[in-house]
NULUM-398284 format. One record per atom (N, C-alpha, C, O): residue number from 1; residue in three letters; atom name; z, y, x. Coordinates in steps of 0.05 Angstrom, whole numbers, plus 5000, padded with zeros to 4 digits. Layout:
BEGIN
NUM ALA CA Z Y X
...
This chain:
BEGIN
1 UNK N 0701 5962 3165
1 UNK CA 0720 5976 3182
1 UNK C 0722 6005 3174
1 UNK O 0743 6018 3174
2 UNK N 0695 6017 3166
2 UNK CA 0699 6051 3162
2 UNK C 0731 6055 3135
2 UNK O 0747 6073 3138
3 UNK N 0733 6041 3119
3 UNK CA 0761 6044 3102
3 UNK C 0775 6033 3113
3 UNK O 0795 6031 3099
4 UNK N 0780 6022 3135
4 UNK CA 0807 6013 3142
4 UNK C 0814 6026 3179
4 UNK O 0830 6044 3176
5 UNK N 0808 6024 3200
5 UNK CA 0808 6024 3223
5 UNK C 0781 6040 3232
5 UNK O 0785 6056 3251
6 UNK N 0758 6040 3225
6 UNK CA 0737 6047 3236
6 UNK C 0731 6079 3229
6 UNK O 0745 6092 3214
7 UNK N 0703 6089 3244
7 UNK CA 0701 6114 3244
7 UNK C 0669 6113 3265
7 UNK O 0661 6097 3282
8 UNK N 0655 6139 3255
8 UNK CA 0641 6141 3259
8 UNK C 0639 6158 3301
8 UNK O 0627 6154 3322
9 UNK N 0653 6172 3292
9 UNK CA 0665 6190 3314
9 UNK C 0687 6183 3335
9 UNK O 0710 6178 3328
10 UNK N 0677 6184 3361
10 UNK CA 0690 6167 3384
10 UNK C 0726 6183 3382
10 UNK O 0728 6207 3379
11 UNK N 0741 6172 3382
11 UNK CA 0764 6188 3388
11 UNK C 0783 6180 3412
11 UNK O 0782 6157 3422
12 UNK N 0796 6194 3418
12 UNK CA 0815 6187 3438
12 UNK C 0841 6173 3439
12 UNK O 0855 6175 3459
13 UNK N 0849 6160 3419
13 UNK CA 0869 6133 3407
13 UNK C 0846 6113 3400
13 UNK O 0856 6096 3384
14 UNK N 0822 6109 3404
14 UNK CA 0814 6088 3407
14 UNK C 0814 6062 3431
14 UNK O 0808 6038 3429
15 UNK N 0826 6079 3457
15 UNK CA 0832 6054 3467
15 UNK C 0862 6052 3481
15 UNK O 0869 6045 3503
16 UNK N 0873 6060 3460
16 UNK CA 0907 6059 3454
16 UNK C 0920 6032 3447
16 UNK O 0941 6024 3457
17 UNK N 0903 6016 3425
17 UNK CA 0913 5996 3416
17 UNK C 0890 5976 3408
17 UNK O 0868 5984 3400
18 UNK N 0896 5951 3413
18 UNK CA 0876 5929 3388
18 UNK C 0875 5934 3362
18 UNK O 0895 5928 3349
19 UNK N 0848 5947 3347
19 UNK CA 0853 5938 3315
19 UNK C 0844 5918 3300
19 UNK O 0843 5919 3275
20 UNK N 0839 5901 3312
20 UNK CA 0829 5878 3301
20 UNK C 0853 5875 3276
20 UNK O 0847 5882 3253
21 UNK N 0870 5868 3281
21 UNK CA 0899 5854 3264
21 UNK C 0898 5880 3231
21 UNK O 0910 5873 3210
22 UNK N 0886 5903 3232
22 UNK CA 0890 5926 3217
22 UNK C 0860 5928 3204
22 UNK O 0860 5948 3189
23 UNK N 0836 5914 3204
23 UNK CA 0817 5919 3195
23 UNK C 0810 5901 3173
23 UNK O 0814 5877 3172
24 UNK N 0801 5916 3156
24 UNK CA 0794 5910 3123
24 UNK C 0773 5880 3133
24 UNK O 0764 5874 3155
25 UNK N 0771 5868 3107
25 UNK CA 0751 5843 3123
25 UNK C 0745 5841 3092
25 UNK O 0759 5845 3072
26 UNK N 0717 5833 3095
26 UNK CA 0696 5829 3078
26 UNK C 0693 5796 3076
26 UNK O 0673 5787 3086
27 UNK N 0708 5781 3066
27 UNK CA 0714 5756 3057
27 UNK C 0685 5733 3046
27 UNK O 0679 5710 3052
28 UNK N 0671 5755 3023
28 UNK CA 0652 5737 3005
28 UNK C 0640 5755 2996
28 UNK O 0653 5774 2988
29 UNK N 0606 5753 2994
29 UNK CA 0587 5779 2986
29 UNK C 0574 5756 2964
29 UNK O 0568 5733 2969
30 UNK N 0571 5771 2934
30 UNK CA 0561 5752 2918
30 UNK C 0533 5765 2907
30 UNK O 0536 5790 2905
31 UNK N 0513 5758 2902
31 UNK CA 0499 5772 2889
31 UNK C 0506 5778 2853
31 UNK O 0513 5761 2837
32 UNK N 0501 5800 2849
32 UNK CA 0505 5801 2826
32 UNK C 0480 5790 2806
32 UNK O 0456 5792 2812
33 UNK N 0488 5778 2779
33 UNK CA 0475 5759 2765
33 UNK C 0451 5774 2750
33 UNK O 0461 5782 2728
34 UNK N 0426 5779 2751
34 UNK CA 0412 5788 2732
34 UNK C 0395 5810 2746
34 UNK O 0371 5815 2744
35 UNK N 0422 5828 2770
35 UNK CA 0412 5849 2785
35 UNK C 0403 5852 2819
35 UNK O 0413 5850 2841
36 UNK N 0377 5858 2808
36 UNK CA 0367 5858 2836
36 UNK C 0376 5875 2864
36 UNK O 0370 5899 2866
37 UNK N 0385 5865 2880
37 UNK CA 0405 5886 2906
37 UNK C 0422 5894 2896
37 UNK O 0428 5918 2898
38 UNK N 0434 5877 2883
38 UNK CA 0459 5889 2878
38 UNK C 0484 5870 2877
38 UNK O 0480 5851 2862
39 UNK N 0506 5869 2889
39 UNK CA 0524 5856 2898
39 UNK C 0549 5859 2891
39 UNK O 0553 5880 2879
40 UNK N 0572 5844 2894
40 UNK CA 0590 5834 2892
40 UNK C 0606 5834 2914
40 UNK O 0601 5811 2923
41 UNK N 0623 5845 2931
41 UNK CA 0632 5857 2953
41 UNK C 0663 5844 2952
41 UNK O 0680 5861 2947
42 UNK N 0675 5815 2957
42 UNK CA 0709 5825 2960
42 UNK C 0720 5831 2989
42 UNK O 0710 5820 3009
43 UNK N 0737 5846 2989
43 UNK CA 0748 5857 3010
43 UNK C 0776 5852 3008
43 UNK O 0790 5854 2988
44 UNK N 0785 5843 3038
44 UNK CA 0808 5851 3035
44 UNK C 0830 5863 3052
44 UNK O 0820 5869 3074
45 UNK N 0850 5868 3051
45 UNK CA 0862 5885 3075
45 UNK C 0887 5882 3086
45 UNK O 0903 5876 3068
46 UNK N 0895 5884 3106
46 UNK CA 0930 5879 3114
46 UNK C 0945 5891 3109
46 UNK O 0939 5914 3113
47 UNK N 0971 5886 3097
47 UNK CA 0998 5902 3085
47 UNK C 0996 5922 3109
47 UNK O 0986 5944 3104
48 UNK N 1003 5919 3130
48 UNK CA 1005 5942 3148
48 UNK C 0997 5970 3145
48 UNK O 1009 5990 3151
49 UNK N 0969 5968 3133
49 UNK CA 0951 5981 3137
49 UNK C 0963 6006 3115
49 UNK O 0951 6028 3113
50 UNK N 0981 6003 3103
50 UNK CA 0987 6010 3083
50 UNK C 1014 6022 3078
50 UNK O 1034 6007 3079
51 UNK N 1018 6050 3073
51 UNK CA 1056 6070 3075
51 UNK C 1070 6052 3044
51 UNK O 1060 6054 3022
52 UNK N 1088 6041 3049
52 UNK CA 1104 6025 3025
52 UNK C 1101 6047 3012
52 UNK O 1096 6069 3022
53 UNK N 1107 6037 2971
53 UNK CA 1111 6051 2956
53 UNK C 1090 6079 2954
53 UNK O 1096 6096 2937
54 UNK N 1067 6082 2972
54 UNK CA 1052 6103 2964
54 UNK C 1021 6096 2952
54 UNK O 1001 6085 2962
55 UNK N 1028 6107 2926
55 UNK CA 0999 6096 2906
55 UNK C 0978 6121 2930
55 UNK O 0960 6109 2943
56 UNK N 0979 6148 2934
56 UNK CA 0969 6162 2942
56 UNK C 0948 6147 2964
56 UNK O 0924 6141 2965
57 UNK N 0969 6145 2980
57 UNK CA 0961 6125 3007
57 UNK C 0944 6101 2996
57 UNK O 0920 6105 2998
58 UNK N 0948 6082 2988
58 UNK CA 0936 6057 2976
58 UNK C 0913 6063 2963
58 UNK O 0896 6046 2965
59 UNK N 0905 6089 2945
59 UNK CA 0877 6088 2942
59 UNK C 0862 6103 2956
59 UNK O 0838 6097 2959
60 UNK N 0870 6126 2969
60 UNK CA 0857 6140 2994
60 UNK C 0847 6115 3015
60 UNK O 0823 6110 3018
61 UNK N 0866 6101 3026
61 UNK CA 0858 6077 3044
61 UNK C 0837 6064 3038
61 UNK O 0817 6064 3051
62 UNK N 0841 6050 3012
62 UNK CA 0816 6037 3001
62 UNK C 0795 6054 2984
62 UNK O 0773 6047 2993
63 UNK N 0791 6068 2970
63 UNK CA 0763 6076 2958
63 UNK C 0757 6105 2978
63 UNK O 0736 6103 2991
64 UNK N 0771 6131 2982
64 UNK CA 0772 6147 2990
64 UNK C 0750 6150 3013
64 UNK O 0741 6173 3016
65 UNK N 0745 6140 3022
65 UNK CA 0723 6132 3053
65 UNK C 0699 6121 3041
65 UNK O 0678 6132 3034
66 UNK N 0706 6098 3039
66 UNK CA 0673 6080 3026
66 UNK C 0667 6095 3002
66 UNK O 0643 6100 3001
67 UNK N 0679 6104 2984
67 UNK CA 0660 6121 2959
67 UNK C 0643 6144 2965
67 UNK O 0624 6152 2951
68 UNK N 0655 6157 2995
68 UNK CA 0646 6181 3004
68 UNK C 0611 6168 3033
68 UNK O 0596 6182 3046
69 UNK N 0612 6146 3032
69 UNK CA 0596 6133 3053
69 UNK C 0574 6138 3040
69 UNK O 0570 6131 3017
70 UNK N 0556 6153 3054
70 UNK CA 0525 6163 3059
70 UNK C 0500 6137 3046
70 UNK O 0483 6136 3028
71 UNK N 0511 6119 3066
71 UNK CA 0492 6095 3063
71 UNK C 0487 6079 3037
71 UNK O 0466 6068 3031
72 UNK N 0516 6083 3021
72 UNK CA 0516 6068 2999
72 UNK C 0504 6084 2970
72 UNK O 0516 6104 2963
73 UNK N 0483 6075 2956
73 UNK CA 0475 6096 2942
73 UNK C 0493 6095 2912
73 UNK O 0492 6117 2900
74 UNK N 0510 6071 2895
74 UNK CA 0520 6064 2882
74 UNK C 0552 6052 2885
74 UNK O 0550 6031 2898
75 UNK N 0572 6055 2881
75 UNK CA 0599 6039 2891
75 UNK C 0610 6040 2859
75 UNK O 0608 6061 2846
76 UNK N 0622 6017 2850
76 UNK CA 0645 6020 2824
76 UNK C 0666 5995 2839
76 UNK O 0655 5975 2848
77 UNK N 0694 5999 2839
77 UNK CA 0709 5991 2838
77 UNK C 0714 5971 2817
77 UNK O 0722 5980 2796
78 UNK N 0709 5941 2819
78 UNK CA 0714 5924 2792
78 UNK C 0738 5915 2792
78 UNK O 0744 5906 2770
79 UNK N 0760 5913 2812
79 UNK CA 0779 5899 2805
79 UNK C 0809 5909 2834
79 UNK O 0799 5922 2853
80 UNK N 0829 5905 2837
80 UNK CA 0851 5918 2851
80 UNK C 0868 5893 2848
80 UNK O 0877 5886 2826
81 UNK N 0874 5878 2874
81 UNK CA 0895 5862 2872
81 UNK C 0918 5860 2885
81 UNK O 0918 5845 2904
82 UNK N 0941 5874 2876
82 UNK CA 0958 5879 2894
82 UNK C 0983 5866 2901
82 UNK O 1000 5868 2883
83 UNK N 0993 5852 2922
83 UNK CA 1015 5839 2919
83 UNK C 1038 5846 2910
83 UNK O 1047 5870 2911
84 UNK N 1056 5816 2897
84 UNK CA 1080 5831 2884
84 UNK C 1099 5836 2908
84 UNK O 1118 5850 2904
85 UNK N 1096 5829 2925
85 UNK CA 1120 5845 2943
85 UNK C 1104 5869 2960
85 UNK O 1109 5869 2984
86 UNK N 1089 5883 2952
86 UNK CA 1079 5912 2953
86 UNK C 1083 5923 2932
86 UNK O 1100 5941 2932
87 UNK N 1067 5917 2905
87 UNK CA 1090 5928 2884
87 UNK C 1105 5940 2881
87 UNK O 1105 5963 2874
88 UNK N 1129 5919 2888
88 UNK CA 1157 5930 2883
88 UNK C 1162 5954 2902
88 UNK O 1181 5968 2897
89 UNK N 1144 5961 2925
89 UNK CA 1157 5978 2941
89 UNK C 1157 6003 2918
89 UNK O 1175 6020 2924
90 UNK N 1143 6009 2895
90 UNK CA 1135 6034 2880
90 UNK C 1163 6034 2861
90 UNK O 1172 6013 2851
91 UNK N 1174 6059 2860
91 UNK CA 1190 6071 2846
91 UNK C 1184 6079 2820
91 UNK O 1202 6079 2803
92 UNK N 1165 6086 2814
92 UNK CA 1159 6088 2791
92 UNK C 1160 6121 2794
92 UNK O 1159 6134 2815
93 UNK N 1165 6134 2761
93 UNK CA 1169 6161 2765
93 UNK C 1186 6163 2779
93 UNK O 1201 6144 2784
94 UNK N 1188 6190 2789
94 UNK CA 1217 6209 2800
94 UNK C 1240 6211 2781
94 UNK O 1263 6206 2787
95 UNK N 1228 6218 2752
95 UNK CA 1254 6227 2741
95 UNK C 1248 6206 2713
95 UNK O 1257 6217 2692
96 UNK N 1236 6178 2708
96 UNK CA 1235 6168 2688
96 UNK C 1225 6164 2672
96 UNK O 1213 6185 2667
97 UNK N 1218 6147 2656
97 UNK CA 1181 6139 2636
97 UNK C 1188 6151 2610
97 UNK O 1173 6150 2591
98 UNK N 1218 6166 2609
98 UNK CA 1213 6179 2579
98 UNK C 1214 6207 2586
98 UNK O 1204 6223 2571
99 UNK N 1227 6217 2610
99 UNK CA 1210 6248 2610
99 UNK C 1188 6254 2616
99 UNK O 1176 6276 2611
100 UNK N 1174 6224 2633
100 UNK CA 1150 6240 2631
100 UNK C 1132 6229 2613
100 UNK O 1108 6236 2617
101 UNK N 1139 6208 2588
101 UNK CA 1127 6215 2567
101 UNK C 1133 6243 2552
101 UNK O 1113 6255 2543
102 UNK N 1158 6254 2550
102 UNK CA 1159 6278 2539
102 UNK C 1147 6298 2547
102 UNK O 1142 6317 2532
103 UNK N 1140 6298 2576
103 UNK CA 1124 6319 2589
103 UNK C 1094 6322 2576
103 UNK O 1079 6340 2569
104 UNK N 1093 6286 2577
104 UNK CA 1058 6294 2569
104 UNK C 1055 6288 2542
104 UNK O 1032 6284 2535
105 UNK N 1074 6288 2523
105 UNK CA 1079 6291 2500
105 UNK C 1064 6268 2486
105 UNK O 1048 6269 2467
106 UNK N 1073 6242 2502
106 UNK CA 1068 6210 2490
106 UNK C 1078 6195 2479
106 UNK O 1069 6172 2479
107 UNK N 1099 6203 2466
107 UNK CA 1122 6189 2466
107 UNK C 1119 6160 2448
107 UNK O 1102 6162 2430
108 UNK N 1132 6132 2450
108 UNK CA 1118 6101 2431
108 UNK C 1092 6105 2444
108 UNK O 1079 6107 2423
109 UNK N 1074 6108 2462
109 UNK CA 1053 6099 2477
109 UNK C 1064 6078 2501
109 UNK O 1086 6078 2514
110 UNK N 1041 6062 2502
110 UNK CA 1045 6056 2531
110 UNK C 1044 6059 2560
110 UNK O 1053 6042 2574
């Protein structure tokens, strides 16, 4: 819950609404193969939870919180799966993939 709905600190829109429907859920904990305490975490979360078309938003939501969590002494991100009708909400650049290869002076890169 602390990346999605939760918080450490009592607030006063906490008993505004149900968040059950808005909270991240921890699906399947695997151990990882070889390493001792150490795991395999998938998570997953509701479209809602989420401003269309903002990458900003979408990784603040998800890593932004839990990477910053006290308790955890190690976190890597292995994998991001995002639906294609979230996706599409992203525009891409503002002004286009060849100025701003020209900007960053990439140009025939991918």
């Amino acid at each position: 819950a602390e990346s999605s709905t939760g918080t450490w600190t009592t607030v006063w829109t906490d008993g505004l609404t149900s968040f059950d429907q808005y909270k991240g859920r921890c699906y399947d904990i695997e151990p990882l193969p070889g390493e001792e305490s150490q795991f395999i975490a998938y998570v997953a979360y509701p479209l809602d939870l989420f401003e269309e078309g903002s990458v900003t938003n979408l990784f603040t939501s998800i890593v932004g919180n839990v990477f910053g969590f006290k308790a955890l002494r190690a976190l890597r991100l292995e994998d991001l799966r995002i639906p294609p009708a979230y996706s599409k909400t992203f525009q891409g650049p503002p002004h286009g993939i060849l100025l701003e290869r020209d900007k960053l002076n990439h140009s025939g890169l991918p």
